[in-house]
N, C-alpha and C positions, 0 to 999 in steps of 0.2 A: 968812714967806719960804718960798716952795717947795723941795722936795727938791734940785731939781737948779740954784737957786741957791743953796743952801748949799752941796753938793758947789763948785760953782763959784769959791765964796770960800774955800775952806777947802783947805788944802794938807793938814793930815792926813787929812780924808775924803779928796780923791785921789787919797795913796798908798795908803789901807785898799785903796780900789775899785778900784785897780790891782791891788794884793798879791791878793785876791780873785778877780779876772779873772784869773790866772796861774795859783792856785791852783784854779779851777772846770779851765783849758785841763789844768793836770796829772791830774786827775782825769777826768776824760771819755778822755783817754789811755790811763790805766792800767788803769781797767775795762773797757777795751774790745779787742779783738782787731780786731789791724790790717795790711792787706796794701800792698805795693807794685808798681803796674803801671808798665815798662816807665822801671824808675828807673835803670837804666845808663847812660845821657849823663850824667844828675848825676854817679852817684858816679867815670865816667872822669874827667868834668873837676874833680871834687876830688881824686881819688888824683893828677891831675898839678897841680895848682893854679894851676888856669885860671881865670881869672876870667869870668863871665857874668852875665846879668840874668835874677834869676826874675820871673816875671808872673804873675799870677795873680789873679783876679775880688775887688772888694774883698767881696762877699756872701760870700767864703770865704777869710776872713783867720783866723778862729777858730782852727784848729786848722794854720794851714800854719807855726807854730814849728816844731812836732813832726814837722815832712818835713825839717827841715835837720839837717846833719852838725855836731852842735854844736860840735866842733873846727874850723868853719873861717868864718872872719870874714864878714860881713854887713852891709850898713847898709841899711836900708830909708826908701822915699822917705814921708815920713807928712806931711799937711797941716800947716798952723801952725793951725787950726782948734782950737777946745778940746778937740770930740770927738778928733781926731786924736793932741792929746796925751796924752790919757787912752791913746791905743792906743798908741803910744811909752812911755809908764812902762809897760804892760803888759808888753808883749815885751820891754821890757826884763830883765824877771826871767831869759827865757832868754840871756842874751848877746848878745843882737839890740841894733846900733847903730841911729841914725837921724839922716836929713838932711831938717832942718824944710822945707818948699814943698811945690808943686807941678810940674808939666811946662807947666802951664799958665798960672797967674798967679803975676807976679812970681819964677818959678823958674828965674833966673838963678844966681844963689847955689846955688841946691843943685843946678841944670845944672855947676854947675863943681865942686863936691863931689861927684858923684856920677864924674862922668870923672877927677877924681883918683884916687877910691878905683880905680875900675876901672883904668887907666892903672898905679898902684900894686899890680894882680891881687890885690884884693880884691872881692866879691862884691857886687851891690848888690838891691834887690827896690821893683819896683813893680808897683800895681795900677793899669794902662794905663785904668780905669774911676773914678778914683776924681778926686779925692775925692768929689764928688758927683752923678757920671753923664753921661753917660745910663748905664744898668744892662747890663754886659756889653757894650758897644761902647767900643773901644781907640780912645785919642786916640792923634794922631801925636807925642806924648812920649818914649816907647820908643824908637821905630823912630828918631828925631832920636841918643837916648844911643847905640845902640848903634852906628849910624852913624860919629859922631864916636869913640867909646872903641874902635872897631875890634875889640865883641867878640857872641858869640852871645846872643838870646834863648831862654832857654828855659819854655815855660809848663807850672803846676802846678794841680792841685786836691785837693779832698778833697771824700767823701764819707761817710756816714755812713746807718745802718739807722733808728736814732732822733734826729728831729731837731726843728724848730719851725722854721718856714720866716716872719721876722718881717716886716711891712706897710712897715717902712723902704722906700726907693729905691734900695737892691739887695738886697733881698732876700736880707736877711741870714742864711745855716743856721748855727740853734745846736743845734750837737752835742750830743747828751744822751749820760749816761753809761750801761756797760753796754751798749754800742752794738757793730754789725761796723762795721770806718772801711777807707776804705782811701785812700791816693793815689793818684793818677795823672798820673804826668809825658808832656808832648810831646816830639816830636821836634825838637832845636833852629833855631831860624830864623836864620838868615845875611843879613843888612845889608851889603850892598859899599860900600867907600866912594865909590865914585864912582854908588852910586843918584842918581836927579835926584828931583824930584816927585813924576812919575806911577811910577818904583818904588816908593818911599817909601810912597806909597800905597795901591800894591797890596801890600808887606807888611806894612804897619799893620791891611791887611784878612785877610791871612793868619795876623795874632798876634790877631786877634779869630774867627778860626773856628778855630784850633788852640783855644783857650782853651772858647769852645762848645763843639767836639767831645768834648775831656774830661770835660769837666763833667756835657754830656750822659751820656757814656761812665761817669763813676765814681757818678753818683744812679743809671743801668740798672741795674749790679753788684749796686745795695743795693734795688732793687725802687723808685726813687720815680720820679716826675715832675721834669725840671729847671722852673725858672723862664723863661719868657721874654726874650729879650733886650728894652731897650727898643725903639721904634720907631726906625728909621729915620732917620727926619724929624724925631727928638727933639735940642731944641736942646743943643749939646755946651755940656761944662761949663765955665765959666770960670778 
């Protein structure tokens, strides 16, 4: 049997591979010297406890624990997918909740979970890219939550000086340790409730260029190249 259906069948591998994955993200952290660009909308809308939606490319979910204010609650949108789960017991280590779906398939259920918690000014986080692409291009999921929960987007990323930039379908950056890192947060995006379609659309395309531009914006800082968005034309994710 392969590695990764034993992983699969076995709940104590896992958790090991979970605990592990928490334990690599605390360590890449603490070796490394880390700055934050332009992170005041967060901490306003945490010191009054406002509730928003983080965004942020699922290629740079690694390290975006260690951008949140660990005192203040979160649920994050993570696939029903197995890979998914494995990233749900991960982040779990930091206090990080999660609402199993998508925005996309069958994600009525965690559409009404995730407006609770917000509705309730609690925090929620999705990656507008995810689960499985296209790469850096925002489904209309997002811009639908914030809509309805009548609260701001705000998009994040992280970069890093040492990293490994992996062949997955987003191009996923694994932070290495010993590294300069830094974040860099956008400036929040605004949903009215009475958008029709074609706003909806044009800010679904706004929460996908705010997202590029950081991204682009925090690999410059660190001296690298970003990744490409996918194409265009690339069929959206189910």
């Amino acid at each position: 049997m392969g590695l990764a259906k034993r992983i699969g069948k076995s709940e104590a591998l896992r958790g090991l591979l979970c605990w592990l994955g928490s334990l690599y993200i605390r360590v890449v952290y603490l070796t490394g010297r880390w700055e934050v660009v332009n992170g005041a909308h967060a901490d306003a809308l945490w010191d009054q406890g406002k509730p928003f939606i983080l965004a942020f490319w699922h290629g740079r979910i690694l390290m975006m624990p260690k951008s949140w204010r660990s005192s203040v609650p979160i649920h994050m949108l993570i696939s029903q997918h197995r890979d998914g789960q494995l990233i749900a017991r991960t982040v779990s280590h930091f206090g990080i909740h999660t609402v199993a779906g998508s925005t996309t398939r069958g994600g009525s259920a965690a559409l009404r979970a995730m407006l609770k918690f917000l509705k309730g000014g609690q925090c929620v986080g999705i990656t507008p890219d995810g689960p499985k692409g296209p790469r850096m291009r925002a489904s209309a999921g997002i811009v639908n939550v914030a809509k309805l929960a009548g609260v701001p987007i705000l998009p994040a990323t992280f970069s890093t000086s040492r990293r490994r930039v992996l062949g997955s379908w987003d191009r996923f950056a694994l932070a290495l340790p010993f590294s300069r890192g830094v974040f860099v947060w956008g400036d929040p995006i605004l949903v009215p409730r009475e958008s029709d379609e074609t706003a909806l659309d044009s800010l679904r395309l706004k929460v996908e260029a705010s997202l590029n531009a950081i991204t682009r914006g925090a690999d410059s800082r660190m001296g690298l190249e970003t990744p490409d968005p996918a194409p265009e034309a690339a069929e959206e994710a189910a």
